[in-house]
Backbone as a printed PyTorch tensor [residue, N CA C, xyz], in Angstrom:
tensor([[[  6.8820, -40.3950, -46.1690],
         [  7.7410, -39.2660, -45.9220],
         [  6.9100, -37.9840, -45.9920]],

        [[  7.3860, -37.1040, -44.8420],
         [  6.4780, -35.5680, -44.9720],
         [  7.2710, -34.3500, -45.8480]],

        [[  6.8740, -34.1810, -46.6190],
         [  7.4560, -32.8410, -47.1190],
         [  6.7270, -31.4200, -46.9580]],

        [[  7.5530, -30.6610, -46.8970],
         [  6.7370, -28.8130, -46.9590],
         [  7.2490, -28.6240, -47.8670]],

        [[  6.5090, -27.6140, -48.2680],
         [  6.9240, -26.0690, -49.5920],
         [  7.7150, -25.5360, -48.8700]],

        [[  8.0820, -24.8240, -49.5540],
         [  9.2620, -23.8120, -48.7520],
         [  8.3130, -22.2820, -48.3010]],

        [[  7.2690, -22.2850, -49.5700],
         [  5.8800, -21.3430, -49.5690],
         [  5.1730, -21.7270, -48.0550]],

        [[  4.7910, -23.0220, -47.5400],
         [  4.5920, -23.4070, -45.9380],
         [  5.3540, -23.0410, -44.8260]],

        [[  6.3070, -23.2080, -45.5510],
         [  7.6360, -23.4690, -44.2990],
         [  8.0710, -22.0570, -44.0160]],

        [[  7.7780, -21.1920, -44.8390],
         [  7.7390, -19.7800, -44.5320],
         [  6.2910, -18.9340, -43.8830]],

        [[  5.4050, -19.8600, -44.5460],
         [  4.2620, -19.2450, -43.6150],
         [  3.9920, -19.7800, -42.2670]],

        [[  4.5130, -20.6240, -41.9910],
         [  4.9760, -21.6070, -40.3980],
         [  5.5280, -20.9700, -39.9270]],

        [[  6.5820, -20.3700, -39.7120],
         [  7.7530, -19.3750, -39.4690],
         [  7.3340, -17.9840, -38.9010]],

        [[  6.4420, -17.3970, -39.7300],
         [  5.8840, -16.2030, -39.8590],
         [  4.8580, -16.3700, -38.6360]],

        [[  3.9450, -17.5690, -38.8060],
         [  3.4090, -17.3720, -37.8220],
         [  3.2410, -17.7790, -36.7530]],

        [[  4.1490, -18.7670, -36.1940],
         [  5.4190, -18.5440, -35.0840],
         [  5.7360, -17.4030, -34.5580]],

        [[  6.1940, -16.4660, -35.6350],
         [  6.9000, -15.4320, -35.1040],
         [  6.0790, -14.1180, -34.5350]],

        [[  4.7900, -14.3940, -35.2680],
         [  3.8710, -13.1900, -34.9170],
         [  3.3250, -13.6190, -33.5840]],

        [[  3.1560, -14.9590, -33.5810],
         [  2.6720, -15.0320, -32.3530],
         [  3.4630, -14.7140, -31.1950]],

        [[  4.9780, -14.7290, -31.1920],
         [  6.3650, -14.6640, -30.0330],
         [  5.5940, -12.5310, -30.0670]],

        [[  6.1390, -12.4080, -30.8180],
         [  5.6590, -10.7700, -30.8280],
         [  4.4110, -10.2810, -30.2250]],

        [[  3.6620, -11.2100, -30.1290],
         [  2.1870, -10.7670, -29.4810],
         [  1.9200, -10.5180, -27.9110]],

        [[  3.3580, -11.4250, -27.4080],
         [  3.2120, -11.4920, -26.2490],
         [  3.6870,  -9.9520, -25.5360]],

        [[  2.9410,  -9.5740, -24.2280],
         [  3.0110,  -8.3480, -23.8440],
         [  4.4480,  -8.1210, -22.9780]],

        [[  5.0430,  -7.2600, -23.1710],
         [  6.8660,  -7.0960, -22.7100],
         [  6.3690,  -5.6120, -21.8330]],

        [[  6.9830,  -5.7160, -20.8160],
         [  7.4620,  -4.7190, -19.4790],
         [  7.3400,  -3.4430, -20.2220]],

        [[  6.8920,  -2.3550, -19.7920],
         [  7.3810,  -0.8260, -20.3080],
         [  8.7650,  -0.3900, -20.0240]],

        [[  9.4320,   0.2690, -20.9320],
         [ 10.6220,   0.6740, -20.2280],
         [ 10.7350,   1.8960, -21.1210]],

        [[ 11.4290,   2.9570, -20.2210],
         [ 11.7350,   3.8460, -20.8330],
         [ 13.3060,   4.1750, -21.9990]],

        [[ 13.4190,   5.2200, -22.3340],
         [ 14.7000,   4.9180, -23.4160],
         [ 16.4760,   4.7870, -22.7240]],

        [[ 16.1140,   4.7570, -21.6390],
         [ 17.1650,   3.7230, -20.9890],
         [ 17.1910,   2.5960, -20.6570]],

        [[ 16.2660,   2.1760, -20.5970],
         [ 15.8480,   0.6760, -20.5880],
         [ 15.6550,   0.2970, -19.1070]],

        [[ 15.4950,   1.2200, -18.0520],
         [ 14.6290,   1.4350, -17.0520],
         [ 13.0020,   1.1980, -16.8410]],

        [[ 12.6610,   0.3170, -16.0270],
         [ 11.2130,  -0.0500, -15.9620],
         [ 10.2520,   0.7830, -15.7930]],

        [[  9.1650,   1.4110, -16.2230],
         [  8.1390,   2.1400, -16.1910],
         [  7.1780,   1.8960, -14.9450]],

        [[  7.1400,   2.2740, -14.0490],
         [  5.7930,   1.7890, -13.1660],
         [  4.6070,   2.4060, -13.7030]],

        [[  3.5670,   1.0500, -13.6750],
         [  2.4220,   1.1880, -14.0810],
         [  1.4770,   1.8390, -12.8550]],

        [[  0.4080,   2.6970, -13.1350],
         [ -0.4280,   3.6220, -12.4460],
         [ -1.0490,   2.4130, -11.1220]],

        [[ -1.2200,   3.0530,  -9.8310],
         [ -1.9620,   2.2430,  -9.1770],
         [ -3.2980,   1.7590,  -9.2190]],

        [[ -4.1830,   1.2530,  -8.7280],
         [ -5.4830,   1.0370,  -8.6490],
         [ -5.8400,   1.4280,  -7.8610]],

        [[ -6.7670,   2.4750,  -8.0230],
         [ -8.2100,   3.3370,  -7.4730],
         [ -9.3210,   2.4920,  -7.0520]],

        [[ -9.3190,   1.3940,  -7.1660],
         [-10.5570,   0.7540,  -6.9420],
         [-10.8490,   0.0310,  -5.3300]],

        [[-11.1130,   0.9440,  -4.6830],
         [-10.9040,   0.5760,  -3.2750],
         [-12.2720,  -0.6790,  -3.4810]],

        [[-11.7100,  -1.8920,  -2.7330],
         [-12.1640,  -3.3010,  -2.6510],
         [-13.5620,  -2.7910,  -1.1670]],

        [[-14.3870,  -3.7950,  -1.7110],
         [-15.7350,  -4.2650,  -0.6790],
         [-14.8640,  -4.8690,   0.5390]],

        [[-15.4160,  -4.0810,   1.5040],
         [-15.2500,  -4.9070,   2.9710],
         [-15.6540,  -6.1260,   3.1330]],

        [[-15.0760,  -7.5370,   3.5280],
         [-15.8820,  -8.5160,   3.7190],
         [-17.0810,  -8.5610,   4.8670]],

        [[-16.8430,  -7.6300,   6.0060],
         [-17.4250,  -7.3460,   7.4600],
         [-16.3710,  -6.5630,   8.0990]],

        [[-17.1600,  -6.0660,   9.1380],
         [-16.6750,  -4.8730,  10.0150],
         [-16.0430,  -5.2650,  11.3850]],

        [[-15.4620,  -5.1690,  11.9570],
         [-14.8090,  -5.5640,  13.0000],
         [-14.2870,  -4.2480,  14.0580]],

        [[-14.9800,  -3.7800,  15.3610],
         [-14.8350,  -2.6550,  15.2820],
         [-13.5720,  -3.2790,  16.7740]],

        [[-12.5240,  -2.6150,  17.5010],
         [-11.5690,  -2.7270,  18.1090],
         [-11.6410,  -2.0140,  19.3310]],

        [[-11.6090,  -2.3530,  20.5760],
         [-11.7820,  -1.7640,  21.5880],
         [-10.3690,  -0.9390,  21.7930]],

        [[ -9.3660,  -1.7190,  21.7480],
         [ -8.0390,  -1.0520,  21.6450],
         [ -7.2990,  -1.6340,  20.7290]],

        [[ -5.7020,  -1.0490,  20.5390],
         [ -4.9940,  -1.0810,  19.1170],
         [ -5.2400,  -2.6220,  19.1590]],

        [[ -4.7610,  -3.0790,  17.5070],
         [ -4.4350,  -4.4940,  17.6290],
         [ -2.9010,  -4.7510,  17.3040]],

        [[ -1.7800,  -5.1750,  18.2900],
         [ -0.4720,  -5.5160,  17.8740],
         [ -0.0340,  -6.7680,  17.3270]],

        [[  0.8130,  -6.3270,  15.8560],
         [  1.2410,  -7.3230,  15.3760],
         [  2.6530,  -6.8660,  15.3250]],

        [[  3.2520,  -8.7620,  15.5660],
         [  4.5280,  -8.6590,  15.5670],
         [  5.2170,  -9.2260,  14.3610]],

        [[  4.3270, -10.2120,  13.7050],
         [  4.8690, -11.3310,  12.6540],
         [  4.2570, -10.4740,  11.4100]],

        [[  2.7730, -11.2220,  10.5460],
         [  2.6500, -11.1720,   9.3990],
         [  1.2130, -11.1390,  10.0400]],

        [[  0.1780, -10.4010,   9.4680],
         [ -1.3870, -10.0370,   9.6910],
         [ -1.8400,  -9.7560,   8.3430]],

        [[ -2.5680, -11.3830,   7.9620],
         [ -3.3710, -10.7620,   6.6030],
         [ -4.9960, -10.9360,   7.0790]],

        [[ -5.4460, -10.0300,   6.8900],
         [ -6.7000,  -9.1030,   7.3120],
         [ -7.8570,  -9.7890,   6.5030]],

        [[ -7.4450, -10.4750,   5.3420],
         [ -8.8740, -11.1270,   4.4810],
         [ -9.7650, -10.0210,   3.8850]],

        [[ -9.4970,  -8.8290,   3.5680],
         [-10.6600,  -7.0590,   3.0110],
         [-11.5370,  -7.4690,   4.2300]],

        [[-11.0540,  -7.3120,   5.5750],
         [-12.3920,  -7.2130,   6.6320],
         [-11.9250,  -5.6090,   7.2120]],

        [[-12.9090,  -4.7010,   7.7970],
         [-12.7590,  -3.8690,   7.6660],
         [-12.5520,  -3.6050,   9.2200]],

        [[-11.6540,  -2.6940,   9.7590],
         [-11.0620,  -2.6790,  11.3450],
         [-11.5150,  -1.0320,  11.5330]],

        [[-11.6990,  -0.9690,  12.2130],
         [-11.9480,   0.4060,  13.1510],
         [-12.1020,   0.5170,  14.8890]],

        [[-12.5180,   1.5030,  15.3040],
         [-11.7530,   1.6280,  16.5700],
         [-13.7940,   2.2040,  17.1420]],

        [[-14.4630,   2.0620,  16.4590],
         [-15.9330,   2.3580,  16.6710],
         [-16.3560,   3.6220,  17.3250]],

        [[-14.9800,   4.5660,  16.7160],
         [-15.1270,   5.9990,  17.7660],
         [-15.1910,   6.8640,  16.3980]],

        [[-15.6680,   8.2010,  16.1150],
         [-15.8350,   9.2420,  15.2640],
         [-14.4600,   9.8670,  14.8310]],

        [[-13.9610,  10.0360,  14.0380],
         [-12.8260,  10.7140,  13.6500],
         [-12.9060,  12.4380,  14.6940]],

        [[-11.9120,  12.4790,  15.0320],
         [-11.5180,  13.8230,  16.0650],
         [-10.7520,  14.8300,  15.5090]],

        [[-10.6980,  14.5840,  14.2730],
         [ -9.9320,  15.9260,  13.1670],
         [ -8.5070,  15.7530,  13.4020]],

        [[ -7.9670,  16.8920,  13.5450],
         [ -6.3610,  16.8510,  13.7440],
         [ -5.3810,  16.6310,  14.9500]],

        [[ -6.3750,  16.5920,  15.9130],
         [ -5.7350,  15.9840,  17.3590],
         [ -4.7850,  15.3520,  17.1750]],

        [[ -3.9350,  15.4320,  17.5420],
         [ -2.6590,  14.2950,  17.2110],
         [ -2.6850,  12.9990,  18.2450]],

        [[ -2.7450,  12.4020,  18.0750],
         [ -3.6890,  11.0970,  18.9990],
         [ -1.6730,  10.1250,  19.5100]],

        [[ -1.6450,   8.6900,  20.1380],
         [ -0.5400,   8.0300,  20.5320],
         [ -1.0320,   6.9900,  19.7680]],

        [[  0.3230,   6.0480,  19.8300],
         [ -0.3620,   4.2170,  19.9420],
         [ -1.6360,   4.0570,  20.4770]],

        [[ -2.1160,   4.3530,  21.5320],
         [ -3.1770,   4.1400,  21.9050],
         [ -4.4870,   4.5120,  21.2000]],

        [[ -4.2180,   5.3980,  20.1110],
         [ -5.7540,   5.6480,  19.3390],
         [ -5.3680,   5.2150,  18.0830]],

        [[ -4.5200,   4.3240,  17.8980],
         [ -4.3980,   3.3320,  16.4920],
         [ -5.2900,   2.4700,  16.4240]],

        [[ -5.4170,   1.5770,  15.0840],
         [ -6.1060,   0.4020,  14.6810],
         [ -5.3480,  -0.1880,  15.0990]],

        [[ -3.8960,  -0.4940,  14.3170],
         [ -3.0840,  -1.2000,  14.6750],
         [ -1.5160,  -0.8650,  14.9280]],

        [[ -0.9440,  -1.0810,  16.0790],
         [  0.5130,  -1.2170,  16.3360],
         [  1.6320,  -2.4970,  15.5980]],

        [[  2.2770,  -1.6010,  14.5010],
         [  3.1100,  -3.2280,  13.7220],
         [  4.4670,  -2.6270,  14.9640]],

        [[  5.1370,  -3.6880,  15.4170],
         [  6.1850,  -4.0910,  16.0180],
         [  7.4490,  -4.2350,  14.9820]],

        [[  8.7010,  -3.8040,  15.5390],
         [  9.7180,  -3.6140,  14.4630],
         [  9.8510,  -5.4380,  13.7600]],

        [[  9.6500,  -4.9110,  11.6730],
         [  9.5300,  -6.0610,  11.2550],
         [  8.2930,  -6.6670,  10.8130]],

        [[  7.0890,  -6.1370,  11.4420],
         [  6.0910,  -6.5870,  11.3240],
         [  5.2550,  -6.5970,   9.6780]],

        [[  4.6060,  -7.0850,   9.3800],
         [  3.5370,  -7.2850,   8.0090],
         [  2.3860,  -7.1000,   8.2850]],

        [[  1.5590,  -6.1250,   7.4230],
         [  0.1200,  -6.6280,   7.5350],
         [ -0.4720,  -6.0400,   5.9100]],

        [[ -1.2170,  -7.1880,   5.9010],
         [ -1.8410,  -7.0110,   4.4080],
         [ -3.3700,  -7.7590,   4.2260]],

        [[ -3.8520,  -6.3830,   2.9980],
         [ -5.1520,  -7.2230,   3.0920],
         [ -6.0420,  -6.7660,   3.9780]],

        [[ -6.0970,  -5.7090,   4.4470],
         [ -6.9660,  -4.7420,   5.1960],
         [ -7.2940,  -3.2160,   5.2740]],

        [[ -8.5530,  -3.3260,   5.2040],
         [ -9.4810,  -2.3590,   5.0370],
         [ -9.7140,  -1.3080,   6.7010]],

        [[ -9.5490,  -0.2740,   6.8840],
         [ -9.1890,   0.6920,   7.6970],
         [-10.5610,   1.8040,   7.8660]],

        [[-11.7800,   1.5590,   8.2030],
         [-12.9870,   2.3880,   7.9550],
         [-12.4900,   3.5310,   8.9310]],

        [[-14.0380,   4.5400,   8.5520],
         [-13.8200,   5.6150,   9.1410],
         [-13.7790,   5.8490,  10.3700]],

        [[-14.3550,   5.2330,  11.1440],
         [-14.1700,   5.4150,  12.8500],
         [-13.1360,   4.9990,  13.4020]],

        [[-12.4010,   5.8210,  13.7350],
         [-10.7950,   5.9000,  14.2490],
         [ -9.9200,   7.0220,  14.0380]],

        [[ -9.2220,   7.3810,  15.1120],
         [ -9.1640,   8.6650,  15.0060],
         [ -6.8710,   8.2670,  14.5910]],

        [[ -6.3130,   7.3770,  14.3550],
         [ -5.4040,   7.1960,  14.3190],
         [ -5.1940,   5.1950,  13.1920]],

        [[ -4.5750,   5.5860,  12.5820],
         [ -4.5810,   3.9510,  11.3240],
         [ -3.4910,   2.8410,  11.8070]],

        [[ -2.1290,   3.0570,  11.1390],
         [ -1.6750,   1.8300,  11.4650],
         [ -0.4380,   2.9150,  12.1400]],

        [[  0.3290,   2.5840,  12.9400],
         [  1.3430,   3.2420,  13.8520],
         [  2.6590,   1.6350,  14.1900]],

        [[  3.6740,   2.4700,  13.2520],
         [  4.9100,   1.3180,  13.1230],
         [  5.5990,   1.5890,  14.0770]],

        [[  6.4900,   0.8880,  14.6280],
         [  7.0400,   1.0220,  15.6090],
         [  8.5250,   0.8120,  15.7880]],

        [[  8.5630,   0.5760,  14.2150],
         [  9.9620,   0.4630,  13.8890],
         [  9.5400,   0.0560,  11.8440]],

        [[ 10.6830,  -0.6090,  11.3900],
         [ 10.5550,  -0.7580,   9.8580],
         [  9.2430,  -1.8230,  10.0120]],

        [[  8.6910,  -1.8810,   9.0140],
         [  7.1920,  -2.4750,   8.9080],
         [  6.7430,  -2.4900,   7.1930]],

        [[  6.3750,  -3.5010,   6.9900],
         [  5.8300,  -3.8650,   5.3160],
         [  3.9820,  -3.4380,   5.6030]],

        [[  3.8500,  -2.7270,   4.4070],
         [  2.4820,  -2.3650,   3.9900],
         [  1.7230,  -2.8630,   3.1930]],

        [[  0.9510,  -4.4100,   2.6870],
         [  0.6390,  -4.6090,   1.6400],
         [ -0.8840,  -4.3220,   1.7350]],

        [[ -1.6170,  -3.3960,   0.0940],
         [ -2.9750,  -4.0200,  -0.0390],
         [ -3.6850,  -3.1840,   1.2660]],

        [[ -3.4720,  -2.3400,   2.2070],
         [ -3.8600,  -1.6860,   3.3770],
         [ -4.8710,  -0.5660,   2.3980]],

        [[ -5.8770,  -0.2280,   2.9650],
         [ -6.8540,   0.3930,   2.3510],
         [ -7.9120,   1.3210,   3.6020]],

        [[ -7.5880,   2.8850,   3.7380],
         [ -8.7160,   3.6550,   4.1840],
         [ -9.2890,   4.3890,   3.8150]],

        [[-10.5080,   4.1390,   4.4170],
         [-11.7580,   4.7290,   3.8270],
         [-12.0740,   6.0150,   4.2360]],

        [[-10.8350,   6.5500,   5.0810],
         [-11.7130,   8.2060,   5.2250],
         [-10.7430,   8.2380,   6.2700]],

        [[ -8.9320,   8.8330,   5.8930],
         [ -8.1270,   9.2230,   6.7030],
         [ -8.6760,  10.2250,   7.8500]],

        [[ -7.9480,  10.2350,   9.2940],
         [ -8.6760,  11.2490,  10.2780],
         [ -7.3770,  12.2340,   9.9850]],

        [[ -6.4290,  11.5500,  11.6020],
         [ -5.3080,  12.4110,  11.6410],
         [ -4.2240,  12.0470,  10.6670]],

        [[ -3.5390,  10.9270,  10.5830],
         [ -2.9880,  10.2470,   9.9740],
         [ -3.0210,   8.6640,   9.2200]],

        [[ -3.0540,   8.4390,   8.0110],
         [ -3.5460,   7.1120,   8.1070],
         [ -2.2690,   6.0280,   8.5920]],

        [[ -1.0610,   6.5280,   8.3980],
         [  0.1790,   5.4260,   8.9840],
         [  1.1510,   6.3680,   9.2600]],

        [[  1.3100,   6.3280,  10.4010],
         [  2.7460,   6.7180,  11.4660],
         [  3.7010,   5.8440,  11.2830]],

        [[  4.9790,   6.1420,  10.8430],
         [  6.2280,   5.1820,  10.9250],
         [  7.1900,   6.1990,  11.9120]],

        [[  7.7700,   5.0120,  12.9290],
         [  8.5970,   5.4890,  13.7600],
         [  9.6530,   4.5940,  13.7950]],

        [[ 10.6370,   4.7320,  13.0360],
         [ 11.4210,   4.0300,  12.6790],
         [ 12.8930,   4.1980,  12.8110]],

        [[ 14.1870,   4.0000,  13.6280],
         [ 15.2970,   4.2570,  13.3620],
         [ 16.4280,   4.0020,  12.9560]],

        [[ 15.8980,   3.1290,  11.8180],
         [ 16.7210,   2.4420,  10.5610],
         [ 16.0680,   1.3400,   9.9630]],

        [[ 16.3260,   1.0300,   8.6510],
         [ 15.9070,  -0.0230,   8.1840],
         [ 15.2170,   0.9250,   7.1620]],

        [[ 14.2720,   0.0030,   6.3400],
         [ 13.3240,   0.4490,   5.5750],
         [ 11.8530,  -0.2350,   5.7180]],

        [[ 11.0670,   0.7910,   5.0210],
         [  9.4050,   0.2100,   5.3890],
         [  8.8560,   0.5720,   4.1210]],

        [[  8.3540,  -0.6680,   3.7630],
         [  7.6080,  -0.5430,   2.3170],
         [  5.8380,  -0.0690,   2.4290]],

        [[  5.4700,   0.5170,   1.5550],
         [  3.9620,   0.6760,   1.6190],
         [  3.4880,   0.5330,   0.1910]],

        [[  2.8870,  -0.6640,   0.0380],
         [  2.7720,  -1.5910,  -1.7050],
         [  1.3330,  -1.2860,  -1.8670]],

        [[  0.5350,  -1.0230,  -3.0920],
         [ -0.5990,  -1.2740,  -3.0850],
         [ -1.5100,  -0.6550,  -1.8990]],

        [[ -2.9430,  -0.6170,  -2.3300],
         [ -3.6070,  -0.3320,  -1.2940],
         [ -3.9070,   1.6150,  -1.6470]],

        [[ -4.2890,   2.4690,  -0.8200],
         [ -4.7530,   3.5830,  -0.5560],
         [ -5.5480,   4.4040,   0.2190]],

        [[ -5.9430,   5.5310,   0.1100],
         [ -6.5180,   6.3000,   1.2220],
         [ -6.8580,   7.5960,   0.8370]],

        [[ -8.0560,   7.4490,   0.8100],
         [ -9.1470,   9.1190,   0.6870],
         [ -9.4260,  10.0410,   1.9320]],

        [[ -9.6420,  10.9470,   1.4010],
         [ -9.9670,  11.9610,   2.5470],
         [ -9.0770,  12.1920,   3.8350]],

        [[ -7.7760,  12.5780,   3.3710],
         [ -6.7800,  12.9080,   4.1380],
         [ -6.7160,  14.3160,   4.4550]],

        [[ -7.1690,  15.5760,   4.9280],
         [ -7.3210,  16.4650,   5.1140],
         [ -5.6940,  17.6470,   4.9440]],

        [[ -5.0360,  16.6160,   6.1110],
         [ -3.7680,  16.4550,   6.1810],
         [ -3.0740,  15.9810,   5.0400]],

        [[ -2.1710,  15.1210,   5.8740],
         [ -1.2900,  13.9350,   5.3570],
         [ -1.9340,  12.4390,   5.2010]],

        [[ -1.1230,  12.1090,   4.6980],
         [ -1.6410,  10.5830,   4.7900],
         [ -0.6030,   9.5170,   5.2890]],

        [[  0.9970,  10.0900,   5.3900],
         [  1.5980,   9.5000,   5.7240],
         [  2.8330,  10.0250,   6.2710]],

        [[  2.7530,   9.8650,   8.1550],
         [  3.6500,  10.8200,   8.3580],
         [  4.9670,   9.8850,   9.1340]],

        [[  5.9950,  10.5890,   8.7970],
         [  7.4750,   9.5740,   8.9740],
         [  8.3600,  10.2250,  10.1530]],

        [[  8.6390,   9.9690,  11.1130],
         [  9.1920,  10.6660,  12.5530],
         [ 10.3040,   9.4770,  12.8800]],

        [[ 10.9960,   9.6300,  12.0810],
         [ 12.4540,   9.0210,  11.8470],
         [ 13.2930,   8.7670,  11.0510]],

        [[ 14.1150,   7.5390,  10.8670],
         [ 15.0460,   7.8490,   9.8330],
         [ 15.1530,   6.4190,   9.0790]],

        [[ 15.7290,   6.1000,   8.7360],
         [ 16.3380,   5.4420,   7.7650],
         [ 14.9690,   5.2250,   6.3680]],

        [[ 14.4440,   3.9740,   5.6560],
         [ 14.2740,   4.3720,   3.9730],
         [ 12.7280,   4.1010,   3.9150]],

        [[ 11.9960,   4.9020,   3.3190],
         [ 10.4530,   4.7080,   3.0540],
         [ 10.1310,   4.1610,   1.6610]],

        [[  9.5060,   3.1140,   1.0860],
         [  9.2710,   3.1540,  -0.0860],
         [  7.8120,   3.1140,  -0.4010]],

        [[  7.0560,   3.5920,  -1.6390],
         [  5.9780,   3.6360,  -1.4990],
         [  5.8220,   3.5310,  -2.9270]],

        [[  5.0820,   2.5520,  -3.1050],
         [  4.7880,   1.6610,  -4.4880],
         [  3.4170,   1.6130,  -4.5540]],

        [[  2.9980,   2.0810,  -6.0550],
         [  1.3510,   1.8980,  -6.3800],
         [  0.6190,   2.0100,  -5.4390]],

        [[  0.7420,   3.0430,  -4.7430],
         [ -0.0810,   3.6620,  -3.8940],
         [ -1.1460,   4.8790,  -4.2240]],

        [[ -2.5010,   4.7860,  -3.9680],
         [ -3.9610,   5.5040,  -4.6350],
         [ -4.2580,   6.4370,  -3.0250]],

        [[ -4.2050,   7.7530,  -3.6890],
         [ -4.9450,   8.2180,  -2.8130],
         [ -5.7600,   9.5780,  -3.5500]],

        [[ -6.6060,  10.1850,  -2.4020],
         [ -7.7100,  10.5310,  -3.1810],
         [ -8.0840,  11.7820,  -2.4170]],

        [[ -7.8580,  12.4910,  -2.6460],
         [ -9.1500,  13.8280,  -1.6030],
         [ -8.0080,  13.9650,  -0.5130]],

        [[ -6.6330,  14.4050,  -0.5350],
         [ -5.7450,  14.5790,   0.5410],
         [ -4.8610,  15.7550,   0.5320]],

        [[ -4.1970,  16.1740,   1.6420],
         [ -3.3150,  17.3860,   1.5360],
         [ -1.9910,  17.0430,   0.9300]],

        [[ -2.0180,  16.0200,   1.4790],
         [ -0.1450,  15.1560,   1.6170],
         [  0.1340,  13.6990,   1.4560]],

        [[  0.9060,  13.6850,   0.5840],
         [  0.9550,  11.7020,   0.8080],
         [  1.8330,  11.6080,   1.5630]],

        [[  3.0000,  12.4900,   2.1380],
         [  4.2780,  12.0460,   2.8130],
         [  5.0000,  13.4020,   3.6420]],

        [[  5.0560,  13.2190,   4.7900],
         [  5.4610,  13.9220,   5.3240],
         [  6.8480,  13.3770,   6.6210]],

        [[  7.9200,  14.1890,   5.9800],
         [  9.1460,  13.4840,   7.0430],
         [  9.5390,  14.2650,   8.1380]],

        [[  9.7840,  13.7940,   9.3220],
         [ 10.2020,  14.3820,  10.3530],
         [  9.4160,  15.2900,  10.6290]],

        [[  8.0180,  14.8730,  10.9780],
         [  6.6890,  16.2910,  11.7630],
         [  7.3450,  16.1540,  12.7320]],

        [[  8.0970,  15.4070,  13.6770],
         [  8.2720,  15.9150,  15.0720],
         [  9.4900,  15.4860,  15.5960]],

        [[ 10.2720,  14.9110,  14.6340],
         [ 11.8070,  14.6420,  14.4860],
         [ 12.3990,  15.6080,  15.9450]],

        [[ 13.3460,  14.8070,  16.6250],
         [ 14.0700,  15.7200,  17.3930],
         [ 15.4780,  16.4410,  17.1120]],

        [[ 16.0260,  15.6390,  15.8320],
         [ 16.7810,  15.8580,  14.9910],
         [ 16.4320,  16.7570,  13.7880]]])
């Protein structure tokens, strides 16, 4: 037969319990509302360079692998450029994650309706780094960031919901700008 002390059976208990306590619990503030934690600054190594003769359109889901996309042309300052001087065109719905956005290109990712942002990363905004043209729905932009925005970094020429989560940016005028050319 096994017996404990009750002197054991309380220090068993105890440290049980310190250990349940050790474990790390969500921030929340004194409403008991979740705290978002700061983004990451640590813009990721390119795996390789991939430079783009013209945009690349996605309609589904585009994960990029940190390879780095550009358009192999010099940034042109504030020109306000079309689809046509993007990296990439997302199609209403579209995903892309997991890509790195270098400096040659005079225009980044250009939505074309609601569009998910994951993990997207540039290295030296020109005119804009993401155009959303959107007329309803919502478009997330998660993770990821963008230096040297002179400007903006993210300009919105429509309507319905933008969200923008743990997002790093660095050396910019603007993270968000709504309706630059709204006709409404």
């Amino acid at each position: 037969m096994v017996s404990f002390t009750v002197t054991t059976l309380t220090a068993a208990i105890a440290l049980l319990a310190q250990t349940v306590a050790a474990v790390p619990s969500p921030n929340v503030d004194s409403n008991g509302a979740y705290i978002k934690r700061a983004a990451s600054c640590s813009f990721p190594k390119a795996s390789k360079t991939t430079s783009l003769k013209e945009p690349m359109t996605v309609k589904g889901t585009f994960d990029g692998k940190l390879v780095r996309y550009d358009r192999g042309k010099k940034c042109t300052g504030q020109k306000e450029g079309g689809d046509k001087d993007a990296v990439f065109l997302l199609e209403n719905g579209a995903t892309i994650k997991n890509v790195i956005i270098g400096a040659n290109q005079a225009e980044g990712i250009h939505c074309k309706g609601s569009c998910n942002i994951y993990n997207v990363w540039f290295e030296a905004v020109c005119e804009d780094a993401i155009t959303l043209r959107q007329s309803s729905g919502t478009s997330n932009i998660v993770g990821g960031g963008a230096k040297g925005a002179s400007d903006k970094v993210i300009q919105h020429n429509g309507s319905g919901v933008v969200n923008i989560d743990s997002y790093c940016v660095q050396d910019f005028g603007k993270l968000y700008r709504s309706c630059g050319n709204c006709k409404t």
